[in-house]
C-alpha positions in Angstrom: 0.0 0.0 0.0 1.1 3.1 -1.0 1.3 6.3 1.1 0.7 9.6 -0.5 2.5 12.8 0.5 0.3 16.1 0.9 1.3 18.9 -1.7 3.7 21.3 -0.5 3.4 24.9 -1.2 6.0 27.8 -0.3 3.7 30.9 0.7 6.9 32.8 1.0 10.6 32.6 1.9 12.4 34.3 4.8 15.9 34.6 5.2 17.3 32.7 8.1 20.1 36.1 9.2 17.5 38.3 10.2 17.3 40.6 13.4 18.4 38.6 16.3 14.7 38.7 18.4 13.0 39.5 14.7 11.3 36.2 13.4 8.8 37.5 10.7 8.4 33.9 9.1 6.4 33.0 12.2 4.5 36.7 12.2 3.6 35.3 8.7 2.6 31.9 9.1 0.8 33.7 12.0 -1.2 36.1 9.5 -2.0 33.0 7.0 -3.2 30.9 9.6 -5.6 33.9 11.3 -6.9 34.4 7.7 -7.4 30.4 7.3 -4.6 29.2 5.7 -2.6 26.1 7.4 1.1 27.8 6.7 4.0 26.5 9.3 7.4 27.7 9.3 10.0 25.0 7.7 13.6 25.4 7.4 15.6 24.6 4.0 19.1 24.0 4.9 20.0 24.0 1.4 18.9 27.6 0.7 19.8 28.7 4.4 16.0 30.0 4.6 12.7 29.6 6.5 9.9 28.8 4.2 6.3 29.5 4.6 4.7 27.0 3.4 1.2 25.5 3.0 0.0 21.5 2.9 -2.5 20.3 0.4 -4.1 16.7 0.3 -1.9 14.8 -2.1 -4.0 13.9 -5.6 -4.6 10.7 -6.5 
């Protein structure tokens, strides 16, 4: 049996060398979520960014 994996979807990137004490991915994901969008705050090493991001049921 195969498991599906929800659709991701990047909202918006952040770069991770902000402020120290600023963290406006969470302040965004924050926004999304009080407007009804699921977002969460991910980090992608490879880009050295947080990413806003948004999960969608997986099609099929």
């Amino acid at each position: 049996m195969s498991r599906h994996q929800p659709q991701r979807t990047v909202l918006e990137p952040f770069p991770a060398d902000g402020p120290r004490g600023s963290w406006p991915a969470d302040e965004y994901a924050t926004q999304q979520q009080a407007q009804g969008q699921p977002a969460r705050v991910v980090m992608d090493l490879r880009t050295d960014s947080f990413l806003v991001i948004a999960d969608s049921p997986a099609q099929g």
